[in-house]
C-alpha positions as CSV (number, residue, x, y, z in Angstrom):
1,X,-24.0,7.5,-12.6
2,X,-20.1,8.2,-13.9
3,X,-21.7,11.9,-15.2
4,X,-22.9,12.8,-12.0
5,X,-20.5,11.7,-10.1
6,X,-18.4,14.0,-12.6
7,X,-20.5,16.6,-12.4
8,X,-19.8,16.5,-8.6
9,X,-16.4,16.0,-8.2
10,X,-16.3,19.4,-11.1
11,X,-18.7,21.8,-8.5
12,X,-16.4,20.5,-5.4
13,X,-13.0,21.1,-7.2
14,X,-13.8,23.7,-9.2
15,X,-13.9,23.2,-13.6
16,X,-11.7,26.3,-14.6
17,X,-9.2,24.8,-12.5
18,X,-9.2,21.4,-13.7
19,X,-9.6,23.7,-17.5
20,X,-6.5,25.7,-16.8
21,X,-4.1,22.5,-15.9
22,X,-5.1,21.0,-18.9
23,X,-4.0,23.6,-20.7
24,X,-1.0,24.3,-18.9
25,X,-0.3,20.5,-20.4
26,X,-1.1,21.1,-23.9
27,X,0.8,24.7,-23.6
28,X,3.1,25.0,-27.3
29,X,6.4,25.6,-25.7
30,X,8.1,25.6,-22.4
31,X,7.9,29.5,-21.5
32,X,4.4,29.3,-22.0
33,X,4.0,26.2,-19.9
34,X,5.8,27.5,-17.2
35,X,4.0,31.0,-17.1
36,X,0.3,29.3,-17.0
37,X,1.7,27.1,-14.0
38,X,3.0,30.3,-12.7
39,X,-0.2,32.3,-13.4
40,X,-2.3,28.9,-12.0
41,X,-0.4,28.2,-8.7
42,X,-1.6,31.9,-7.9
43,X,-4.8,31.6,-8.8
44,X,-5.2,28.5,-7.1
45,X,-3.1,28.2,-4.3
46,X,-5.5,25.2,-2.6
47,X,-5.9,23.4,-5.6
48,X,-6.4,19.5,-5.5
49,X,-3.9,20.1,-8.9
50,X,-1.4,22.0,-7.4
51,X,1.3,18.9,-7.6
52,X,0.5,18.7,-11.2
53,X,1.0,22.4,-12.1
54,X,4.0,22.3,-9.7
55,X,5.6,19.4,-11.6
56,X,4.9,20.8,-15.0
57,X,6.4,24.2,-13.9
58,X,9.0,22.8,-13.0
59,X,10.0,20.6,-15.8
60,X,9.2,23.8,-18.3
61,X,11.9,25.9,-16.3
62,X,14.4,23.2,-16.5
63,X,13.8,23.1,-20.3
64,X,14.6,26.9,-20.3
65,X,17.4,27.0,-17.6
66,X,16.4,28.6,-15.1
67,X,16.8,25.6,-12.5
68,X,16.6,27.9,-9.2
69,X,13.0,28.2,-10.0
70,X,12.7,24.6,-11.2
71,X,14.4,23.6,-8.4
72,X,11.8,25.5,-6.0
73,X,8.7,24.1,-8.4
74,X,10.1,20.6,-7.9
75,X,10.7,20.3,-4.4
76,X,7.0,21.6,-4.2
77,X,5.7,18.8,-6.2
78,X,7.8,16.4,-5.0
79,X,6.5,17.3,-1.4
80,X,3.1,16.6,-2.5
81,X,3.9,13.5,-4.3
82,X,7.5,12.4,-3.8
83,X,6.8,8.8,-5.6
84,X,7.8,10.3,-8.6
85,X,10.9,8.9,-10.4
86,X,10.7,11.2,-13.7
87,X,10.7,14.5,-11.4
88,X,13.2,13.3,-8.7
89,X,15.5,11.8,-11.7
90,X,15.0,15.5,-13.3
91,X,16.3,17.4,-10.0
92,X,18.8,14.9,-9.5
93,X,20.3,15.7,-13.3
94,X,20.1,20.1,-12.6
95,X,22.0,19.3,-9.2
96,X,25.1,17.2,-10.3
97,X,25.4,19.8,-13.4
98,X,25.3,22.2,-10.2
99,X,27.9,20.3,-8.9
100,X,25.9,19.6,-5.8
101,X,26.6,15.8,-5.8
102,X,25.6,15.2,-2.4
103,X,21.9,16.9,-3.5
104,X,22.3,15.0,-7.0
105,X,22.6,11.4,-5.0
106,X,20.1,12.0,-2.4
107,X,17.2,12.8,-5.5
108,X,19.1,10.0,-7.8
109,X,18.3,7.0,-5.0
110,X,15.0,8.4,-4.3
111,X,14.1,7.9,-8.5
112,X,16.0,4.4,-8.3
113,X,13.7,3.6,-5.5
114,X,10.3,4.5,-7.3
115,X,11.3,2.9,-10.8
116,X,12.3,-0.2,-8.9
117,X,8.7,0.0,-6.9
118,X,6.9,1.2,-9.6
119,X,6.1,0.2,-14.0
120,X,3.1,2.3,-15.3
121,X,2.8,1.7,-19.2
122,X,3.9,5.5,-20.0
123,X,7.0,5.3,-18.5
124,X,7.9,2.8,-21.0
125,X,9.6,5.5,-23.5
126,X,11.5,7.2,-20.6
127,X,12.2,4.3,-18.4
128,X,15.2,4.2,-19.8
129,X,16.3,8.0,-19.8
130,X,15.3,8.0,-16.0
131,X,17.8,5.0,-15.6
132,X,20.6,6.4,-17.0
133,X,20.8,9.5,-15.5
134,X,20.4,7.6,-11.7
135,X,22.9,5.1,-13.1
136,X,25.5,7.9,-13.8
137,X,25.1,9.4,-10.4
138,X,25.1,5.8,-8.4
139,X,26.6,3.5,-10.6
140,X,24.9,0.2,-11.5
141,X,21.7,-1.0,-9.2
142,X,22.6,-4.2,-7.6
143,X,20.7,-7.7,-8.7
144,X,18.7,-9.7,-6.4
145,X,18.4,-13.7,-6.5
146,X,15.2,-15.1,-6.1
147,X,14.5,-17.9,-3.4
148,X,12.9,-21.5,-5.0
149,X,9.6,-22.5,-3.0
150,X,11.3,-26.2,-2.1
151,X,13.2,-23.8,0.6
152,X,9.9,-23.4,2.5
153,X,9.5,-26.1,5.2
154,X,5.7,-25.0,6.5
155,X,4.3,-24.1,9.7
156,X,4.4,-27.2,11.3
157,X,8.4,-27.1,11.3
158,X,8.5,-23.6,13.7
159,X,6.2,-24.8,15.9
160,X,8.4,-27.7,17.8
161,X,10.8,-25.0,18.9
162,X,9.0,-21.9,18.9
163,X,5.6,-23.2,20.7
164,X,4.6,-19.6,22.7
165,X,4.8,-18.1,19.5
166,X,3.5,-20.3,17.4
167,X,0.0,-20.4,19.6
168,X,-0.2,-16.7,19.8
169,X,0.3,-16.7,16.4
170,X,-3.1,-19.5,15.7
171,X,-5.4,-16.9,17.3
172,X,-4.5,-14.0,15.4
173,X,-6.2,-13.0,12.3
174,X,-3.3,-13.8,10.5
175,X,-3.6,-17.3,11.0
176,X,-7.5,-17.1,10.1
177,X,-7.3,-15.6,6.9
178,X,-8.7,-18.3,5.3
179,X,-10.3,-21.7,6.5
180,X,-11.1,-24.0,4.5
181,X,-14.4,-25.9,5.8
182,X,-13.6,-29.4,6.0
183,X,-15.2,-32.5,6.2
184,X,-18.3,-34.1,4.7
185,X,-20.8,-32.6,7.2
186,X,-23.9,-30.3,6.4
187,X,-22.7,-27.1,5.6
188,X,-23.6,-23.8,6.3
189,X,-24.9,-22.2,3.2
190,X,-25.6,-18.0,2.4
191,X,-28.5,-17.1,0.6
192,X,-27.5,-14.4,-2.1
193,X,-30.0,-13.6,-5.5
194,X,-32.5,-16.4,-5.0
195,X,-30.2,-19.1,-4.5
196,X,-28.3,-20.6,-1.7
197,X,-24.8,-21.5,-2.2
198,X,-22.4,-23.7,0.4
199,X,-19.8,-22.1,2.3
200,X,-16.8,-24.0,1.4
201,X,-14.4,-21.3,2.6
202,X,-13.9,-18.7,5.4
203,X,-12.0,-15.8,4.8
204,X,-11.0,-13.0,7.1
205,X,-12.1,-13.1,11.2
206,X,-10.8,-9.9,12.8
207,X,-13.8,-7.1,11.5
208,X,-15.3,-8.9,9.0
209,X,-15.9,-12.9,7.8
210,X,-16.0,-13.3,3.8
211,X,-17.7,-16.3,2.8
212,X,-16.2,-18.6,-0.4
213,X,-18.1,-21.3,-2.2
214,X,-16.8,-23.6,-5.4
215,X,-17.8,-23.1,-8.6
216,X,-18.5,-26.9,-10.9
217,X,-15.2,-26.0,-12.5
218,X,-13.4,-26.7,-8.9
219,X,-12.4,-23.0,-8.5
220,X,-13.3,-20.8,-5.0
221,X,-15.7,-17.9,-5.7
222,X,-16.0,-15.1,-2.5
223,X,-19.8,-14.2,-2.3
224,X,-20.2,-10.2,-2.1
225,X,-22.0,-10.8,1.6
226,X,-20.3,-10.8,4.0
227,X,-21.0,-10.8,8.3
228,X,-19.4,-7.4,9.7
229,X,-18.5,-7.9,13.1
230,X,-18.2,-4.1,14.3
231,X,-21.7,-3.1,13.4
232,X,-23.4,-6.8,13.6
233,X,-25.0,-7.1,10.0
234,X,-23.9,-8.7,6.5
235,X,-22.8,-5.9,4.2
236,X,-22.4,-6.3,0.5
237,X,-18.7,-5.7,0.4
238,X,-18.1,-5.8,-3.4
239,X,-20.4,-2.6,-3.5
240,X,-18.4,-1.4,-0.5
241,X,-15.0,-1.0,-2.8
242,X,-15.6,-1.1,-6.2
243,X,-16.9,2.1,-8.2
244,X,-20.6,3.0,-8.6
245,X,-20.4,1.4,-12.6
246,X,-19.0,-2.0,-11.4
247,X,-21.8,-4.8,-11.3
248,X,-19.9,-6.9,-8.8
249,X,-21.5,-6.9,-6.2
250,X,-24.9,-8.1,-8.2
251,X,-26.3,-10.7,-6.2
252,X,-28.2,-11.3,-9.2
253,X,-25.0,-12.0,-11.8
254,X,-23.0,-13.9,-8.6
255,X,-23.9,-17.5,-10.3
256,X,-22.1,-16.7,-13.2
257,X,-19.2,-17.1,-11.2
258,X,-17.1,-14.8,-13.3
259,X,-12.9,-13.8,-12.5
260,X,-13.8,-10.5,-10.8
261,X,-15.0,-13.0,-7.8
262,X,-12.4,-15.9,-8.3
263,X,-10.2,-16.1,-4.9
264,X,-7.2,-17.0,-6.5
265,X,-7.0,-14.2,-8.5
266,X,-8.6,-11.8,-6.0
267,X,-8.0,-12.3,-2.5
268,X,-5.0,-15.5,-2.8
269,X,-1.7,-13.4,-2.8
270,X,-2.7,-11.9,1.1
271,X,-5.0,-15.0,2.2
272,X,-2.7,-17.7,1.7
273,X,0.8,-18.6,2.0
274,X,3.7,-18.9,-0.7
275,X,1.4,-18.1,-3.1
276,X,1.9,-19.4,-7.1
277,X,0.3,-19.7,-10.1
278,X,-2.0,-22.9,-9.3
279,X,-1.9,-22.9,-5.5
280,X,-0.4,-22.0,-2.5
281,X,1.8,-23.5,0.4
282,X,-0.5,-22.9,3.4
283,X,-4.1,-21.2,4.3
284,X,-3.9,-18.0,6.0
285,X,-0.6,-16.1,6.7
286,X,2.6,-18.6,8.1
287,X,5.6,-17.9,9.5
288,X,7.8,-18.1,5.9
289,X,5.3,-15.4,4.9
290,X,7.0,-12.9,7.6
291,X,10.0,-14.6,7.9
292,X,10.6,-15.9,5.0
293,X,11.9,-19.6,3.8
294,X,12.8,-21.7,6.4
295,X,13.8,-25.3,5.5
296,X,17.4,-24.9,5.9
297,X,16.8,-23.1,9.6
298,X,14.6,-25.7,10.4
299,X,17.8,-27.8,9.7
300,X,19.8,-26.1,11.7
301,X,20.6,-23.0,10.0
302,X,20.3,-19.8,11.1
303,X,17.6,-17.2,9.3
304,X,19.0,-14.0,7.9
305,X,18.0,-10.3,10.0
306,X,15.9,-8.4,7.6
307,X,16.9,-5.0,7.3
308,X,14.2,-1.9,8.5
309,X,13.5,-1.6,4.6
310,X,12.7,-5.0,4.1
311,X,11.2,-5.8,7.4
312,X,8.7,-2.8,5.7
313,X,8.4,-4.7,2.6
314,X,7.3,-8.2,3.6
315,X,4.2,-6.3,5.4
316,X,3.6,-4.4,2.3
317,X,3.1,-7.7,0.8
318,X,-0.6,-7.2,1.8
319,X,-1.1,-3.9,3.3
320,X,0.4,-1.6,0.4
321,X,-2.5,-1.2,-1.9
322,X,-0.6,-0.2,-5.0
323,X,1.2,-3.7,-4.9
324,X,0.9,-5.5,-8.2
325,X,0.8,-8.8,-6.4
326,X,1.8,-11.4,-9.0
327,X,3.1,-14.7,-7.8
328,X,7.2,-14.1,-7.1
329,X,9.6,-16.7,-5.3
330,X,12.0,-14.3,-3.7
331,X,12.1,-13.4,-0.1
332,X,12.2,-10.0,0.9
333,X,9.5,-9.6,-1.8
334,X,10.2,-7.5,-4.3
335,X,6.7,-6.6,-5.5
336,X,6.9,-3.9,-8.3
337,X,3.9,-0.8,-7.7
338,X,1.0,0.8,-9.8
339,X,1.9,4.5,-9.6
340,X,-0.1,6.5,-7.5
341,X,-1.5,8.6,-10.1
342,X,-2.9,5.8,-11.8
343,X,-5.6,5.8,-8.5
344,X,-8.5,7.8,-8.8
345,X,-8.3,11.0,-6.9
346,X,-10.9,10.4,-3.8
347,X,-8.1,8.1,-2.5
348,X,-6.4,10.9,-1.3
349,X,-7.3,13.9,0.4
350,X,-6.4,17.6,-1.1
351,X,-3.3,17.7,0.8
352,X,-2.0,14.5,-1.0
353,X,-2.3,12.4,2.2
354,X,-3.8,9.9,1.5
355,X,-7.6,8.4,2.6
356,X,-8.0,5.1,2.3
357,X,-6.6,2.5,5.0
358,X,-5.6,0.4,2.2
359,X,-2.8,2.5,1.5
360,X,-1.1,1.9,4.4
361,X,2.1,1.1,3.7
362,X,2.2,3.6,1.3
363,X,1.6,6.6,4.0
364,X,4.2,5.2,6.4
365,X,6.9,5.4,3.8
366,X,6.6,8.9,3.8
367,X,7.0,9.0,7.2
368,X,10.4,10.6,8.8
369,X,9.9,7.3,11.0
370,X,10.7,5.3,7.9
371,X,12.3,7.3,5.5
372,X,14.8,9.4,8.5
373,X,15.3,6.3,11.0
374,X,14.5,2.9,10.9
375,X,11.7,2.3,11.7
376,X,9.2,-0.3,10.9
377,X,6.2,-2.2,11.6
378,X,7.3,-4.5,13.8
379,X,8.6,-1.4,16.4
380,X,4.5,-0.8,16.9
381,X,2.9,-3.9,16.3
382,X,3.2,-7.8,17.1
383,X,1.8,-10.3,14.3
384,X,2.0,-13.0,17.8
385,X,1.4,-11.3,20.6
386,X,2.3,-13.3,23.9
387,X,1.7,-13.2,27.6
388,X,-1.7,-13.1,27.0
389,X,-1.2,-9.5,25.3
390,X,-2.9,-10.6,22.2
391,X,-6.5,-10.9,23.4
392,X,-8.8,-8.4,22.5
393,X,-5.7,-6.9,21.1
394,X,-7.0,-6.9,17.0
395,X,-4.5,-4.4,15.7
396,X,-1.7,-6.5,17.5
397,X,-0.3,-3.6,19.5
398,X,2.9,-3.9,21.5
399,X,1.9,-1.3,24.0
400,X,-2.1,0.1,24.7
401,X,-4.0,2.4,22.5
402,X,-3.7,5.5,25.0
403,X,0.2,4.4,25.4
404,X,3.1,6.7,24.2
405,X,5.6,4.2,24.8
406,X,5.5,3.5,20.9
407,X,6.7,6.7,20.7
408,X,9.4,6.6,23.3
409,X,11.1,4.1,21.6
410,X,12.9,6.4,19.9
411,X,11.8,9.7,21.4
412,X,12.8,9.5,24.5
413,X,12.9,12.4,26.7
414,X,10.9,14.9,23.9
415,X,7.7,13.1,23.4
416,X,4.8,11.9,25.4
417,X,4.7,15.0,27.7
418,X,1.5,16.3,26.5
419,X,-0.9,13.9,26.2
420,X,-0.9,11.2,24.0
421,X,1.5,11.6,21.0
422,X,-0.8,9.6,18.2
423,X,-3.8,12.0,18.6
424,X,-1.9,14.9,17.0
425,X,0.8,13.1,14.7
426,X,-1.1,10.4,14.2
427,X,-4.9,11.9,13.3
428,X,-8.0,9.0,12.3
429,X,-8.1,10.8,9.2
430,X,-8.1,7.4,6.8
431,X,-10.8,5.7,6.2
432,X,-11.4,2.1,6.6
433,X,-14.9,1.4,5.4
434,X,-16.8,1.6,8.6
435,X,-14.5,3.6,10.5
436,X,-12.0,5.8,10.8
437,X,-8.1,4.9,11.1
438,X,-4.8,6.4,12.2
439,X,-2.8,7.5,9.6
440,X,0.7,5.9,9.3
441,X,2.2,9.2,7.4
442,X,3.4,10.0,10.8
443,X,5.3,13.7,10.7
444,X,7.1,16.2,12.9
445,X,4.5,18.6,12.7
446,X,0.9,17.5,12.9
447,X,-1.3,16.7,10.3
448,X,-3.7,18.4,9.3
């Protein structure tokens, strides 16, 4: 299956391409690497590599000097792919020798930003390069205190004075995304390779309902059926999202009840609340999950105002894919990232957008919304709708599908005069399994 599937992706993309980068790569010296990137970035000019020969064009003509070129190279590649810390750190050293400090800061913060977000394994020799050359430019990176999960004070606390909210908040999927089954009743069981196995656990309720049973050791396993609401009919999901070579989704192999289907390990860290080691505060999303801890406001304190960035990053808790979601106490999260090279490439389309809904987060931080203004989340979408505005409402929308007024929050008086803004900026060009999304990579011009 993995050779055809190469044998493919080599027809579609084209193997003297994908030859001729390589070889750009393993090029003896830098004038020789920056003339095959050269000699590839005309031969290819549409190439699903062209970040890559971009990057290493780039970094060859800074080796030799000639940093008006590299520049040019780099800004290319970095348009492509701007989560790139060791290019961005690169630029940012050619424009303070320049003595263009106001260019040297703008591409020193955007490397801080990516080596704080991100820790692939090969950075590990030049981690600490990277860091000194952003450090000279900024100065030290400020320390963050983590919060202790004896702060949190529960759901239950909010709801005595914030009662509208907190019953919009019960019929949203955020609340349902995960039920335990209770009780000593019958329960309903799903038939899966032969056997049938009791549902101990529901998991998910907006598009789709994911069914958990235990294991004799105690832990939850999530069987690869599940019900899809939008087309009516159990799909196996595990073969839905994992590669063609994963076994998964094998009904057949389920009963082993192996650690690719463990919920803890798999589906905890967006399913339940204040999430650890051993086990977690609270099914489903809370209130401290958004807003974080909330024992001393439930005591009369007052909660702190998240700021546009971190209002971003408590929703990329769950909906940034490349989140390495280990169990952290501090609140904003601080997650660290998987690069995005480290994805495979039908994640993204040729453009570098990318394809997958998964990666959310991830496209709306390249947004001017996010990365010019300050915007966030929240400005489009309400995780308790009230006033009856939240049923039927599954993408919790603050204003209709067909409505510019998202828009005119901030574009008053220039947008929403020919037709509706979202179809053009904001094209169904990611895909979500069985349909197609909006992309969040929202931009000036539209997308393609």
């Amino acid at each position: 299956m993995m050779e055809a599937w190469l044998t493919f992706f080599l027809a579609f993309f084209g193997p003297d391409a994908a030859a001729e980068l390589r070889a750009i790569e393993q090029a003896p010296d830098a004038l020789t690497r920056r003339s095959r990137a050269s000699e590839f970035l005309l031969k290819y000019p549409e190439s699903e590599f062209r970040g890559a020969a971009y990057e290493a064009g780039a970094l060859a003509c800074f080796e030799l000097g000639d940093t008006a070129t590299g520049l040019y190279m780099a800004r290319q590649a970095l348009a492509i792919y701007p989560e790139n810390p060791l290019l961005a750190s690169s630029v940012a050293a050619v424009l303070q020798n320049r003595g263009d400090r106001a260019g040297a800061r703008e591409y020193a913060l955007l490397s801080r930003r990516y080596l704080t977000l991100f820790r692939p394994k090969e950075w590990e020799g030049v981690r600490g390069g990277m860091e000194a050359v952003v450090e000279k430019i900024l100065g030290p990176a400020a320390g963050a205190e983590g919060e202790r999960l004896g702060q949190y004070a529960g759901t239950a606390a909010c709801r005595a004075c914030h009662r509208a909210e907190y019953e919009a908040w019960r019929e949203t999927g955020m609340a349902k995304m995960f039920r335990p089954v209770v009780g000593e009743g019958k329960r309903e069981t799903v038939e899966i390779g032969g056997r049938r196995y009791p549902v101990d656990a529901r998991i998910g309720s907006k598009w789709q309902e994911a069914y958990a049973t235990r294991a004799p050791d105690g832990k939850l396993h999530v069987l690869p059926l599940q019900f899809n609401k939008l087309k009516g009919e159990w799909v196996n999901y595990w073969r839905m999202i994992d590669p063609p070579h994963y076994d998964r989704g094998d009904p057949a192999l389920f009963g082993q009840f192996r650690a690719v289907t463990e919920y803890q390990s798999n589906c905890a860290p967006c399913h339940t609340s204040q999430w650890g080691p051993r086990e977690s505060m609270e099914p489903g999303v809370n209130c401290e999950m958004c807003h974080g801890p909330g024992r001393a406001h439930a005591e009369g304190g007052r909660m702190r105002r998240l700021s546009a960035r971190e209002s971003v990053a408590v929703c990329a808790q769950c909906h940034a894919q490349s989140v390495l979601r280990t169990a952290r106490g501090e609140f904003p999260p601080r997650y660290e990232r998987r690069p995005y090279s480290e994805f495979g490439r039908s994640a993204f389309h040729g453009d570098g957008r990318f394809r997958e809904t998964t990666f959310i987060v991830e496209a709306f931080e390249r947004s001017a919304c996010y990365r010019k203004g300050e915007a966030t989340c929240a400005h489009c979408h309400d995780p308790h709708p009230v006033n009856g505005k939240g049923k039927g409402n599954e993408k919790g929308l603050k204003f209709g599908a067909e409505d510019n007024g998202m828009c005119l929050q901030c574009h008053a008086g220039s947008a929403g005069k020919k037709g509706v803004c979202v179809e053009c900026h904001m094209p169904k060009t990611m895909n979500a399994l069985l349909f197609p999304a909006r992309t969040h990579q929202i931009e000036v011009r539209p997308a393609r």
